[in-house]
N, C-alpha and C positions, 0 to 999 in steps of 0.2 A: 504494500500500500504506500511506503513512503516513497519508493521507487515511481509511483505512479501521480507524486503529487500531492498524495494525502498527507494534512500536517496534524490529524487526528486521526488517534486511537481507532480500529475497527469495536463496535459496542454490537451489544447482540443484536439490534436494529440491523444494520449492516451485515452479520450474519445471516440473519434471518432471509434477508434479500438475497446474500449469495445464493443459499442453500437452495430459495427457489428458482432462481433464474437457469443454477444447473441440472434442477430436477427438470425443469422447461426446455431444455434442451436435450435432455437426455428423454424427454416423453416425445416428444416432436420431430426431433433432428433437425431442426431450425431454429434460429433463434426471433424474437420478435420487433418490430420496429419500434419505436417510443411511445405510439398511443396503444399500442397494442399491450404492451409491455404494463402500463401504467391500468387497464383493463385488466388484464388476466392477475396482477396483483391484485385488483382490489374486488377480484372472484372469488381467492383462491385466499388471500391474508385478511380481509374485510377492507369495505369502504375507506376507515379513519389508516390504512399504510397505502390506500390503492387510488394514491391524488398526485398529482404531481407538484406540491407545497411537499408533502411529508416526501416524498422521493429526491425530490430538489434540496433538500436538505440534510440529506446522508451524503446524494450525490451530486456536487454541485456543477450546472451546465450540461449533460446528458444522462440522465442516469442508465438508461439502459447498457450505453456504453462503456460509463465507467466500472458498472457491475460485471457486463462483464468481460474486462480488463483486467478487473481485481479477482473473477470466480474463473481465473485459466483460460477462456473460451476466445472463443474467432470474434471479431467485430462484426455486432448486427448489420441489418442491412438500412443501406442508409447513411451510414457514418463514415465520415472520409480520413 
């Protein structure tokens, strides 16, 4: 993470979001764009993680992207 920019700690918030973006990839075998992304969280974690305020706030500027950057995986699609 600090490799990537982060100047804060990973907190279980951020966990919590890895863990799903690579179970989302690992159910789908793609990953999701940013609206889509910011949807299937808040299907799958509830409404109050699945906003893009509360995402934009772990991850700040992309979250999709910087999750997952930080959870190992390929860059969604979309992002340059």
């Amino acid at each position: 993470a600090r490799m990537a920019g982060m100047t804060v700690p990973l907190t279980a918030a951020h966990w919590e979001i890895l863990h799903f973006i690579r179970a989302y990839h690992a159910r789908f075998r793609h990953l999701p764009n940013n609206r889509m992304f910011v949807k299937a969280v808040g299907k799958t974690l509830g409404q109050e993680k699945g906003n893009s305020r509360y995402l934009n706030a772990l991850f700040a500027g992309s979250p999709v992207k910087h999750a997952c950057l930080l959870a190992g995986l390929p860059k969604p699609p979309g992002c340059i």
